[in-house]
C-alpha positions as CSV (number, residue, x, y, z in Angstrom):
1,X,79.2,-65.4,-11.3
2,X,76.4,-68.0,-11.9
3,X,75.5,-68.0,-7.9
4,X,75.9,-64.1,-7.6
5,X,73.1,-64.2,-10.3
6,X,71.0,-66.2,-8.5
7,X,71.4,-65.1,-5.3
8,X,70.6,-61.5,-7.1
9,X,67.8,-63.1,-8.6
10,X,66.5,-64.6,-5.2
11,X,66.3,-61.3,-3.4
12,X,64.7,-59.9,-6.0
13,X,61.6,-62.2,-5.7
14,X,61.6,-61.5,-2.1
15,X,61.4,-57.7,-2.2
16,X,58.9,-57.7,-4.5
17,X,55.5,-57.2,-3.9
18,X,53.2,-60.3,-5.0
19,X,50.6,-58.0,-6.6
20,X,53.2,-56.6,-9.1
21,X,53.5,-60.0,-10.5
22,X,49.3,-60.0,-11.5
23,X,49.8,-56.4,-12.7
24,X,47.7,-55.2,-9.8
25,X,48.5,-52.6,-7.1
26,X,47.6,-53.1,-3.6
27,X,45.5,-49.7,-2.9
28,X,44.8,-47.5,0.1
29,X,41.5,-47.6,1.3
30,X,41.3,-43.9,2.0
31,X,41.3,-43.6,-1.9
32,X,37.9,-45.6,-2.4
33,X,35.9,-42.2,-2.8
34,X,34.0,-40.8,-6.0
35,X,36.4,-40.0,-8.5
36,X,39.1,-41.3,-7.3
37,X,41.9,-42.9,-9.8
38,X,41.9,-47.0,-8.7
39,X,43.1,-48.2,-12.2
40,X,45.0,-51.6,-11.6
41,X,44.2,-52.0,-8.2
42,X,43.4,-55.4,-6.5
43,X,40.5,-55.0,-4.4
44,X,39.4,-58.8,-4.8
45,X,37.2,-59.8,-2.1
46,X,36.9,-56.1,-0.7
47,X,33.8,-55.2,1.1
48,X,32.9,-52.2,-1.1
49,X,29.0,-52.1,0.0
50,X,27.4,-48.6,0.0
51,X,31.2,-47.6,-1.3
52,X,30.8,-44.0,-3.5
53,X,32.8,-44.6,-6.2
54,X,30.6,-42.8,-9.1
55,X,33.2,-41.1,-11.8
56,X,36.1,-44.1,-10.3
57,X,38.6,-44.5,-12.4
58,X,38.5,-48.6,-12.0
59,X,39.7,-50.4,-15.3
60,X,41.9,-52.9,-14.9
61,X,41.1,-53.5,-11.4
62,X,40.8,-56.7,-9.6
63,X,36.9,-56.5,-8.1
64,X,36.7,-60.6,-8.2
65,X,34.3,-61.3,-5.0
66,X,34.3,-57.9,-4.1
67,X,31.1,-57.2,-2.1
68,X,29.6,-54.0,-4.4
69,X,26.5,-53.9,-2.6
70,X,24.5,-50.4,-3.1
71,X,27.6,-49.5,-4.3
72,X,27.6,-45.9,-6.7
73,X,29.3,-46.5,-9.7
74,X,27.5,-44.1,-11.6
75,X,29.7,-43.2,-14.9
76,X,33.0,-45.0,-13.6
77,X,35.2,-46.7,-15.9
78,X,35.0,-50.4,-15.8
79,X,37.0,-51.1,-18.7
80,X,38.5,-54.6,-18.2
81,X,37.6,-54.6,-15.1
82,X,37.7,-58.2,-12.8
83,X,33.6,-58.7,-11.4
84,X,33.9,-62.6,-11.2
85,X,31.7,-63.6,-8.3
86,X,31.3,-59.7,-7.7
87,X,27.8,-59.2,-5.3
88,X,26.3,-56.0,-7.8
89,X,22.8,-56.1,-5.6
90,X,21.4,-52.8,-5.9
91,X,24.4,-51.3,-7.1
92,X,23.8,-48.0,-9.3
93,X,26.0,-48.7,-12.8
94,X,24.2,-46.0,-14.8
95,X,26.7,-44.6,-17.5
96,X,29.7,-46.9,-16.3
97,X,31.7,-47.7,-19.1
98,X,31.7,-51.7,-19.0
99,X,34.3,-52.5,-22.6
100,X,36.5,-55.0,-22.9
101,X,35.6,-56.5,-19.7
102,X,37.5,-59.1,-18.5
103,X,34.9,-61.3,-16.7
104,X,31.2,-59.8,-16.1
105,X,29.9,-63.3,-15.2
106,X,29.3,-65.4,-12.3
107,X,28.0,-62.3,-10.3
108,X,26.6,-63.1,-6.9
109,X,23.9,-60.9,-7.3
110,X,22.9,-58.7,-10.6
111,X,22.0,-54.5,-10.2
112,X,18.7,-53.9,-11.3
113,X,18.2,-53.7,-14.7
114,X,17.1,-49.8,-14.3
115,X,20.5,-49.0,-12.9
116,X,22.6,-50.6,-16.0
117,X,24.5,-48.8,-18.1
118,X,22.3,-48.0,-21.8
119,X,22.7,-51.3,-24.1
120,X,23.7,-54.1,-21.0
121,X,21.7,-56.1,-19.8
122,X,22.2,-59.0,-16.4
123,X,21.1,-62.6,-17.5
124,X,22.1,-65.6,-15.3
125,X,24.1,-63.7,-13.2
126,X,26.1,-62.5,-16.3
127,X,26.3,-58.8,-17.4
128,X,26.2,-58.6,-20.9
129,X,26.4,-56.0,-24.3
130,X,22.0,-56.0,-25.3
C-alpha cells in the first residue's frame, strides 16, 4: 500500500504543471490585449513593451522583470500584482488600481510621474501610496 502511495504521489508531481505550485498560470500570449482577464498569470520576464493592456485584469500576476515599456495600463487592475525589477519606462498607469501590491519596488525604470495612478508616487525606483 505504502509504495502504491508513493508511486501515486510521484506521478502526480510529474504531471503537474510547475506554475500551479506558485499559484500562477502559464498564459497565452494571444490574450495580452486590452481588457483581457490575465489574473494569476506568470508573465515574469515577459517582454510586454508597447503591450495594450489598459482595462487588464492583472492582479495576482507574476510581472517580476517583465519589460513594460510604453506599456498601456490605463485603469487595469494591479492588485497584488508582482513588478519586482519590472522596466515601467514610459508606461501609462493612469487609473490602475495598484492595492495590496505585492512588491512595487526595485523597478528598473519608473513611469512618469504624470502617468501614475491619483495618490502614488515613484521614489528610488519604488512605487509607492503619496
Amino acid at each position: 500500500m505504502k509504495k502504491a502511495l508513493a508511486i501515486a504521489g510521484i506521478l502526480a508531481l510529474t504531471i503537474t504543471p510547475t506554475a500551479s505550485f506558485a499559484g500562477h498560470k502559464n498564459c497565452d500570449e494571444r490574450k495580452i490585449r486590452p481588457m483581457s482577464d490575465l489574473d494569476h498569470c506568470n508573465l515574469e520576464n515577459a517582454n510586454l513593451d508597447n503591450a495594450r493592456l489598459s482595462e487588464a485584469k492583472l492582479s495576482n500576476t507574476n510581472l517580476r522583470g517583465a519589460n513594460l515599456k510604453n506599456a498601456d495600463l490605463r485603469g487595469a487592475n494591479l492588485k497584488n500584482a508582482n513588478l519586482l525589477r519590472a522596466n515601467l519606462k514610459n508606461a501609462n498607469l493612469r487609473n490602475a488600481k495598484l492595492t495590496g501590491g505585492i512588491n512595487y519596488s526595485r523597478l528598473k525604470s519608473c513611469p512618469k510621474p504624470s502617468t501614475l495612478p491619483e495618490g502614488w508616487v515613484c521614489e528610488n525606483n519604488s512605487l509607492i501610496q503619496d
